[in-house]
Structure formats: C-alpha cells, structure tokens
C-alpha positions in Angstrom: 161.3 -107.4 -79.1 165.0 -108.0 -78.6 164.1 -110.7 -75.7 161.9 -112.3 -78.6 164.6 -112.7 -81.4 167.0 -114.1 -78.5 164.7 -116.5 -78.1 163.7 -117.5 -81.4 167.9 -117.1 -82.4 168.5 -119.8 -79.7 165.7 -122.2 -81.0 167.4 -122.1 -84.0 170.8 -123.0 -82.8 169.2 -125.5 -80.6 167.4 -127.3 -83.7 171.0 -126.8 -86.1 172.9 -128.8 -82.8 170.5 -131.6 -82.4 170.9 -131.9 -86.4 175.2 -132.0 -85.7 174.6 -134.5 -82.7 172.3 -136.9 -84.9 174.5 -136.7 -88.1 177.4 -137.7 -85.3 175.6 -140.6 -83.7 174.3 -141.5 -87.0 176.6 -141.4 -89.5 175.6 -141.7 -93.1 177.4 -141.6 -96.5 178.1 -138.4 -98.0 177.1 -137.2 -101.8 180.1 -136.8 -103.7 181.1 -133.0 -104.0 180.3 -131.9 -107.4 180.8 -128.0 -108.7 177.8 -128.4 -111.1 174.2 -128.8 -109.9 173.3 -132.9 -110.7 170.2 -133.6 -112.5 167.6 -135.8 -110.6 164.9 -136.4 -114.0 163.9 -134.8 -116.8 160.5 -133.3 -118.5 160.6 -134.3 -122.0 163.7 -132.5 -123.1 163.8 -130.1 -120.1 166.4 -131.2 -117.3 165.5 -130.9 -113.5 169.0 -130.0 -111.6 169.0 -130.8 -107.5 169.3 -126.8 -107.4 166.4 -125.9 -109.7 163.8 -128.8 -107.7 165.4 -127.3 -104.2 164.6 -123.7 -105.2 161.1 -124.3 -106.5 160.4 -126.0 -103.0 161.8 -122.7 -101.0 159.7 -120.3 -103.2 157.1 -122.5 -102.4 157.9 -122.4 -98.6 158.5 -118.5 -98.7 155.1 -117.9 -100.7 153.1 -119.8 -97.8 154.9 -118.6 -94.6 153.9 -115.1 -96.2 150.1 -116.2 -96.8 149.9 -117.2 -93.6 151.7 -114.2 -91.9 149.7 -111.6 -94.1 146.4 -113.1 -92.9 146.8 -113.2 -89.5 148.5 -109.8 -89.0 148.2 -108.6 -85.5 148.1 -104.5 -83.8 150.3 -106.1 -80.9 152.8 -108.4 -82.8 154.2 -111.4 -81.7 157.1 -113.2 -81.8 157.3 -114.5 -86.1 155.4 -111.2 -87.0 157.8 -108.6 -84.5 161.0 -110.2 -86.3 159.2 -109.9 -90.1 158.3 -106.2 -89.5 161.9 -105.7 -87.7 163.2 -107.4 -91.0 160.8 -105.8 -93.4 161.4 -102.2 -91.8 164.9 -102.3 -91.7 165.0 -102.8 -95.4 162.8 -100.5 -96.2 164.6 -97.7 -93.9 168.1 -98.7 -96.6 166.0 -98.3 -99.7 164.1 -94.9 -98.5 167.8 -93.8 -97.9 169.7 -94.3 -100.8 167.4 -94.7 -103.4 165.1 -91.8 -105.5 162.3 -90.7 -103.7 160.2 -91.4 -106.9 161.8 -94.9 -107.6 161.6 -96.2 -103.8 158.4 -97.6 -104.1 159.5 -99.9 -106.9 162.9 -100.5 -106.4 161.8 -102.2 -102.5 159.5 -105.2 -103.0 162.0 -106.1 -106.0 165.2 -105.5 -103.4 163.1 -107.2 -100.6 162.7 -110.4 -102.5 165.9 -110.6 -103.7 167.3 -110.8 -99.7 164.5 -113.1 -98.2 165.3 -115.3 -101.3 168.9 -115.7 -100.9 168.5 -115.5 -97.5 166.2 -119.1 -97.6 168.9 -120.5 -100.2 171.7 -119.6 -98.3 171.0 -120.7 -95.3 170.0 -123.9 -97.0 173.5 -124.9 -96.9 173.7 -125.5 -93.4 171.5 -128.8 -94.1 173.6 -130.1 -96.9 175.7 -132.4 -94.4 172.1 -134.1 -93.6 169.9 -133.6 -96.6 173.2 -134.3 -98.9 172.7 -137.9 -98.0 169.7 -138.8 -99.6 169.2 -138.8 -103.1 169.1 -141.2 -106.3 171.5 -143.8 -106.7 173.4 -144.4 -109.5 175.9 -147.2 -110.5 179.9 -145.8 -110.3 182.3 -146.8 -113.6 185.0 -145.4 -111.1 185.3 -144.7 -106.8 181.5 -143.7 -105.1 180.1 -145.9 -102.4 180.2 -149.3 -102.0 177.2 -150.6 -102.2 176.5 -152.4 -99.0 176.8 -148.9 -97.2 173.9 -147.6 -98.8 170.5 -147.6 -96.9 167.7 -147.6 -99.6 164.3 -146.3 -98.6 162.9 -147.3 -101.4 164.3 -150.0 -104.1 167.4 -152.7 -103.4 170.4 -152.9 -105.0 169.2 -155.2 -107.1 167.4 -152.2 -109.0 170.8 -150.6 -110.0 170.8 -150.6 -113.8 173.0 -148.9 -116.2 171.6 -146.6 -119.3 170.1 -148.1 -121.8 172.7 -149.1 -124.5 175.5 -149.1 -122.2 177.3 -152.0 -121.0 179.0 -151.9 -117.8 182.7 -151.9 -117.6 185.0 -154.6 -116.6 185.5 -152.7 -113.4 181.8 -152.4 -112.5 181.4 -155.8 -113.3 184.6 -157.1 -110.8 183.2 -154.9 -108.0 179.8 -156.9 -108.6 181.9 -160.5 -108.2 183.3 -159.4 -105.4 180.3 -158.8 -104.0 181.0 -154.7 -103.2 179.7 -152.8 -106.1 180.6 -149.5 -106.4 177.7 -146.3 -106.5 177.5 -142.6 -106.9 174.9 -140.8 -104.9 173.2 -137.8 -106.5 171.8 -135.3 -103.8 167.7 -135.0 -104.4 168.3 -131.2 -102.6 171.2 -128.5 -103.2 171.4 -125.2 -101.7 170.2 -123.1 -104.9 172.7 -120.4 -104.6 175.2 -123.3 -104.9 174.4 -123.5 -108.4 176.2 -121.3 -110.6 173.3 -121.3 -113.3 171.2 -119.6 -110.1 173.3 -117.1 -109.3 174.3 -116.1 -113.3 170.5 -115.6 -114.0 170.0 -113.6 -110.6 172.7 -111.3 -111.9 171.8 -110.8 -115.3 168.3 -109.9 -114.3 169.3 -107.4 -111.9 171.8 -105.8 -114.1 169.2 -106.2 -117.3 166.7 -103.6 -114.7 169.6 -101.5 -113.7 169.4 -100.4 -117.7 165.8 -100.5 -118.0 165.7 -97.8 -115.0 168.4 -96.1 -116.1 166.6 -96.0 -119.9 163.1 -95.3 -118.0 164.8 -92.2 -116.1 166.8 -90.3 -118.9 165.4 -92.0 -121.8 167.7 -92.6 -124.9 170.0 -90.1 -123.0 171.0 -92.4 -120.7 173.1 -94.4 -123.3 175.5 -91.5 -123.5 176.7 -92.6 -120.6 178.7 -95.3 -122.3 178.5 -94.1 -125.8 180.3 -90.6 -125.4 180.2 -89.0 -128.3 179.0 -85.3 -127.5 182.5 -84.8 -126.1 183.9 -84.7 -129.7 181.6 -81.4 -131.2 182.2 -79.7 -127.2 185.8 -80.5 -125.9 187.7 -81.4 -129.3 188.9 -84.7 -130.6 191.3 -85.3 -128.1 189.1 -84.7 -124.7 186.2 -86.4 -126.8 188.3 -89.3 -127.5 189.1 -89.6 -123.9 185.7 -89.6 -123.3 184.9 -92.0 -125.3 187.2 -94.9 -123.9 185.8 -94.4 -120.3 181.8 -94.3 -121.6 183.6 -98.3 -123.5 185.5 -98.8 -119.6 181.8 -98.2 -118.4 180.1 -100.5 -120.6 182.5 -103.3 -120.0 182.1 -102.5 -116.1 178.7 -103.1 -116.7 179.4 -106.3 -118.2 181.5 -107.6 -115.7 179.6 -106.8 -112.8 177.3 -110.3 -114.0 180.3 -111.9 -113.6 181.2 -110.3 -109.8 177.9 -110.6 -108.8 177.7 -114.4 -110.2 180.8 -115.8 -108.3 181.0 -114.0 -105.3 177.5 -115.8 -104.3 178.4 -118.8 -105.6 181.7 -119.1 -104.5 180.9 -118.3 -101.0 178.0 -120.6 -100.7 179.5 -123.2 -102.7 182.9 -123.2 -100.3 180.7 -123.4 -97.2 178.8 -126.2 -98.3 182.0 -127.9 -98.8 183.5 -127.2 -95.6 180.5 -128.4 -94.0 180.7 -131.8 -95.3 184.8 -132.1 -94.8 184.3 -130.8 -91.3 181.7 -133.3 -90.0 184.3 -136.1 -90.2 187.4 -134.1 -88.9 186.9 -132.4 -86.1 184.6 -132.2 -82.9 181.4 -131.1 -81.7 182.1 -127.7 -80.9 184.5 -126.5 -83.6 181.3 -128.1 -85.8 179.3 -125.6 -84.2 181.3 -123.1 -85.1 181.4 -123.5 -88.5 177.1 -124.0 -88.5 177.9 -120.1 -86.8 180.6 -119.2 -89.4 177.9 -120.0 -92.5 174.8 -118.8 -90.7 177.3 -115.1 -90.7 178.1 -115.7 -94.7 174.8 -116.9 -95.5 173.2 -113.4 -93.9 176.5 -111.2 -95.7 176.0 -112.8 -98.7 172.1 -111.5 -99.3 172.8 -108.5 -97.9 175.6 -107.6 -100.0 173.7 -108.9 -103.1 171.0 -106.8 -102.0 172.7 -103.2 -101.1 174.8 -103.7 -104.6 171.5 -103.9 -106.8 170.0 -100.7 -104.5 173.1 -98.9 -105.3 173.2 -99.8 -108.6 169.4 -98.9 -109.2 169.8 -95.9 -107.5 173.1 -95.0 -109.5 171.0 -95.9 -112.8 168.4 -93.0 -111.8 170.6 -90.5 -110.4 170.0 -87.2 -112.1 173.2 -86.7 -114.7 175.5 -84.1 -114.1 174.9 -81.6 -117.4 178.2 -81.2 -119.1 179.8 -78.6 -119.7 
C-alpha cells in the first residue's frame, strides 16, 4: 500500500513539473492579483464570482470520482481505492477518538466532507499560475495588459467594448492611437478557499452546528453555558457575577472563532496563490518546485486543521457538563 501511494505521490509531482516547465517555455500573461473573488456573469440579479463557478466545478468533480469509486468497490483494493480507504479510515479512526460515542456517527460524514472539500480547493491553488491566465477580458481605465500580448481564443480585440453608458477615458482612448490598448484579465477559475465569502460561510456553518449539538445534547441547558446566571442564587452576587462575565467571554469566543476560522483559510491559501504567481517569474526551476512542495504541505495543514477544530468543537459542544456545585 505504501509502494502504491509512492507511486501515485510521484505521478503527481511528475504532472505539477511538466505544468512548471510549460508555463516556463511558454510564458503567458498573468491575471492581475485581486483580494476579492472577480465576477465572470451574472443570473438576473445574482452574481457569478471566479470562486463560486470554480467550486461548483470541484463539487461536481468530487461527486463523480465518488460515483465511480462506490460502484466499482473491490475485496482486494487497488491503487485509487487503497489510498481512499487509507484516507477515509484514518479519519474515521480521529473522529471515533475524540468525539461521543453516540454523536460519531453524525459528526464523520459532515467532518469528512469538510476535509476532501478543502482539500480539492486547496490544492487548486497550485494551478493558479496556469489556469490564472485565461479568463474574460476586459478594457483597463488604468495599468493591465497591453493588448497585443493577449492571445484570444475566442473574439479579437476588436470586440473590447466598454459598459453601456460609459465612455472611455482620455487615457483608454490615447493607448488605442497608439496602437497598445491597455486590458485587465479576469481569471474564469480561482481556488475557492481563496475567496473570503467561501471560507466565512464554511465557518459560520460549522460554528451554527457546534450550537445545534450543543442545544440537541443538553437542551435549553446548554445556554447556561454562556448565560450564567445560577451562580447568583448558589455562590452569591460576587462569585455569580464572576460567572457571568466568563459565560459573556465565552459567547464572544464563540463569535470570534467565525472570524479565526475565516482568515486563517483564507489567508494561507490566498498568500500561496500569490507567491505562486510572483515566484514563476523570479526565480528557477527548482526553487519553483519547492514552492509547488511548500503549498501541496499548506494545502493538506490547512484542511486538516479546519477539520480537527470543527471535531473538537463538536465534541466540546456535547461533552457531558460538569454539575455545579
């Protein structure tokens, strides 16, 4: 089994070098670097972000590789199946050891998701030096690409138009006499977790079960836990009080673990995309590689720390509380 994940560990690094050596050889224009996620078209009043259309098409891609690995489930396994049980097992094995007994059975396929997700998304930031380059192109009131340096697949520059009711600025217009008109590139594909919005709404759904467990487990008693108000009838006012301002301290903690759980993901992913695409033009080959190596590491961290926080937090949730005395 170990002999197989070598081998399938080197394919990978094989395919991810081939992809460096191209991007060398063939050098194309990068995206400019943007913090929010760029829209690419709209439904009716509903916005489609690079992010969002990127992470439909890896739930897609996760959703069949697991069709077709459920029906064709082997007694010996081979290599793709040996490293999905391997995977599968493993997180099972954390759940089963931290978790309830009762609550293990629903805390793992939620957990499990969450990791294979982020793992996809993650790792989709290796490709952003590549994919980065090809996207919709848009006419620049200031810097982008001159225009002459874009390679269209489909369309000319000729089909560069501004929105309707705006006029282009005196700037725009002297790039166009001169013959070098200036455009911005927006990226068709992001790296989900690269998108703030993604990460935020990961986090407040996991923290929005952590309360529902914790609710589901105690009941209504589980909100003493941040609203201490017992304390004041059994300890006096003063221990009661004091009991009080840590059951607020653990509301807010509550509160700001969206926040935690929002920007670490996003600010690791984010910065590794970014490096990725300053990197290819500065350095060589092999320190290249390295970095590929360096974000293949934080990619895997990254889910699995997102993933053992929610189990802890779950488990915390629907812990028994101690009785008070």
């Amino acid at each position: 089994m170990i002999r197989k994940i070598a081998i399938g560990s080197g394919i990978a690094l094989i395919i991810i070098a081939v992809m460096i050596i191209g991007n060398i050889l063939f050098p194309v224009n990068q995206a400019a670097i943007e913090i929010a996620a760029e829209p690419i078209f709209a439904v009716e009043s509903f916005v489609v972000t690079n992010a969002f259309f990127t992470s439909l098409i890896l739930s897609i891609i996760i959703l069949v590789i697991a069709f077709f690995i459920g029906r064709n489930l082997k007694e010996k396994p081979g290599g793709v199946q040996n490293i999905v049980e391997f995977l599968i097992e493993s997180l099972d094995g954390l759940v089963s050891s931290l978790a309830p007994k009762k609550w293990v059975s629903t805390f793992f396929p939620i957990l499990a998701t969450i990791f294979i997700y982020l793992l996809f998304a993650n790792w989709f930031s290796l490709l952003t030096p590549l994919l980065g380059s090809f996207g919709l192109v848009h006419p620049a009131e200031k810097g982008g690409i001159p225009v002459e340096k874009i390679i269209f697949i489909t369309g000319s520059p000729d089909s560069l138009s501004h929105a309707e009711g705006e006029g282009k600025s005196d700037e725009v217009e002297s790039h166009e006499a001169e013959g070098s008109q200036k455009v911005v590139l927006v990226p068709l594909f992001r790296a989900p977790s690269s998108d703030l919005n993604l990460t935020l709404g990961l986090a407040l759904v996991t923290m929005v079960l952590v309360q529902m467990f914790g609710l589901w487990e105690h009941g209504l008693g589980y909100l003493g836990h941040f609203i201490r108000v017992k304390s004041f009838f059994t300890k006096g006012f003063w221990m009661g009080l004091i009991d009080f301002l840590v059951g607020l301290i653990e509301l807010v903690s509550e509160m700001f673990k969206i926040i935690s759980f929002s920007f670490r993901l996003f600010g690791n992913i984010f910065a590794g995309e970014v490096v990725l695409i300053v990197i290819m033009s500065l350095v060589s080959l092999l320190l290249v590689l390295v970095f590929f190596g360096l974000e293949i590491f934080v990619g895997l961290i990254q889910a699995f720390v997102f993933f053992i926080l929610s189990l802890v937090f779950f488990s915390i949730a629907t812990q028994p509380h101690e009785e008070e005395h």
